[in-house]
N, C-alpha and C positions, 0 to 999 in steps of 0.2 A: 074453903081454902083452896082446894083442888081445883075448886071453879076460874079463882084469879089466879093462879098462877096459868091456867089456859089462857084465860085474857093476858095479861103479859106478852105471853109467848104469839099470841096471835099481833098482838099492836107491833111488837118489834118486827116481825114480819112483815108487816104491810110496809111499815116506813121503810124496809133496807130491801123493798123490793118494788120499785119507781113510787112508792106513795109521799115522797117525801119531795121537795123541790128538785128543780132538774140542776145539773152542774151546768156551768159555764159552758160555751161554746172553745173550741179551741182556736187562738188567735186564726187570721186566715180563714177561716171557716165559711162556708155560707149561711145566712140566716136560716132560722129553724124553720118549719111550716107555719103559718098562723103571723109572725114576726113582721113588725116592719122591715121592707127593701132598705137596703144603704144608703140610699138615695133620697128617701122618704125623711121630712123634717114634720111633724106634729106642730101647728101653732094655735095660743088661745090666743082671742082677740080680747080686751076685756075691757072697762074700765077703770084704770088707765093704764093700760099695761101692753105692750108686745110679750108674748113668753115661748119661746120655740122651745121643745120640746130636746134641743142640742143646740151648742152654741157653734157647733161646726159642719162642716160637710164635705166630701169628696168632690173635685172638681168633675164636671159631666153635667149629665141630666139630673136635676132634684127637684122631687116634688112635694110640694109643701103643701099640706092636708089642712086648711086653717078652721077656723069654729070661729065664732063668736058667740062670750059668753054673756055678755051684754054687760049689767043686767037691764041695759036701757036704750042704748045708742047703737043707730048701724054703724057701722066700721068699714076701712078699704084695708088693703093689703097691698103695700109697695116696699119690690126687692130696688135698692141702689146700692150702687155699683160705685165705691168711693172710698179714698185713704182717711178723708174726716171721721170723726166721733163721732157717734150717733145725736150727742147733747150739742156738738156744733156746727151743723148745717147750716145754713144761710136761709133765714127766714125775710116773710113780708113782716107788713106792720101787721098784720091779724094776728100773726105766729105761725103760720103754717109754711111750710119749705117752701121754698123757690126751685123745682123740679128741674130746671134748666138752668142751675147757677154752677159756675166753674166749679169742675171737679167731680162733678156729680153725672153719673149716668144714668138712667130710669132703665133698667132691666123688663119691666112687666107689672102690671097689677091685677089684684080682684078688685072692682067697686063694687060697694054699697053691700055689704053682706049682713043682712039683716040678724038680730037676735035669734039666739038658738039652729041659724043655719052655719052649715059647712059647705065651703069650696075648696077642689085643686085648682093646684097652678105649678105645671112641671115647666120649668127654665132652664137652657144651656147654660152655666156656672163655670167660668175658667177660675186659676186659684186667684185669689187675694181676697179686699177687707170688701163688704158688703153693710147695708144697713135695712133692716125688716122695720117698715114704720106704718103707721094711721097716719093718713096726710088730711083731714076732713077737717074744713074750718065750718062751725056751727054761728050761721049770722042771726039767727033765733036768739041763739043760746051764748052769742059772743065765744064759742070755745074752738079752738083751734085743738083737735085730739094730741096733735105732735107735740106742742109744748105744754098738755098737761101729764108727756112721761108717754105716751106710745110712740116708743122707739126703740132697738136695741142694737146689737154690732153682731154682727156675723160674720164667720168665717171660712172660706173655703182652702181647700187643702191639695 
């Protein structure tokens, strides 16, 4: 009995003395050590999906850490720079965007990022809407990546 009540007393100690998760940061703050930069966006490439990691980001420098997780097809990575939806860009007849159609700016891309690899890509971002997309028409495979859903809206702040 003497035994567990030491244990007890020991677990409650450990937790109310940093063993337990950390608190929030206080607003303002700078990132912790170890933490993504503010400026840093996480994306998975996937089939068939764009997923950043935040749907927003500070105007300035951001660098978008992306992966692909396949689990099959290589993937690009293109930031636009546009007031459209991400579902109503201006396509060809294959399905794939029209990079150079009214409205639309091409900020920068990664090509060809193979399964299971990651690339940056740090870009100058002023505020407004943006779109994160796979622009890769498959004449193999008849697939255009953008209209099977790799695409999303992003926003800078």
């Amino acid at each position: 009995m003497r035994a567990l009540g030491l244990l007890s007393i020991l677990v409650l100690a450990a937790c109310s003395s940093g063993g337990g998760a950390a608190s929030p940061a206080p607003a303002g703050s700078a990132p912790a050590a170890g933490s993504p930069a503010a400026g840093t966006v996480a994306v998975t490439l996937q089939e068939w999906a764009v997923v950043p990691a935040s749907a927003s980001a500070a105007a300035g420098d951001v660098t978008f850490q992306v992966s692909n997780t396949g689990p099959e097809d290589v993937h690009e990575f293109v930031v636009l720079k546009t007031d459209l939806d991400a579902g109503a860009l201006p396509t060809d007849d294959t399905g794939a965007v029209v990079e150079a159609g009214e409205g639309i700016e091409v900020i920068d891309e990664i090509e060809d990022i193979p399964v299971g690899e990651s690339q940056d890509l740090t870009v100058s971002l002023e505020a407004g809407k943006y779109v994160l997309l796979c622009n890769i028409y498959s004449a193999e495979e008849q697939e255009a990546h953008y209209a099977l859903g790799m695409r999303t809206n992003f926003t800078v702040e």
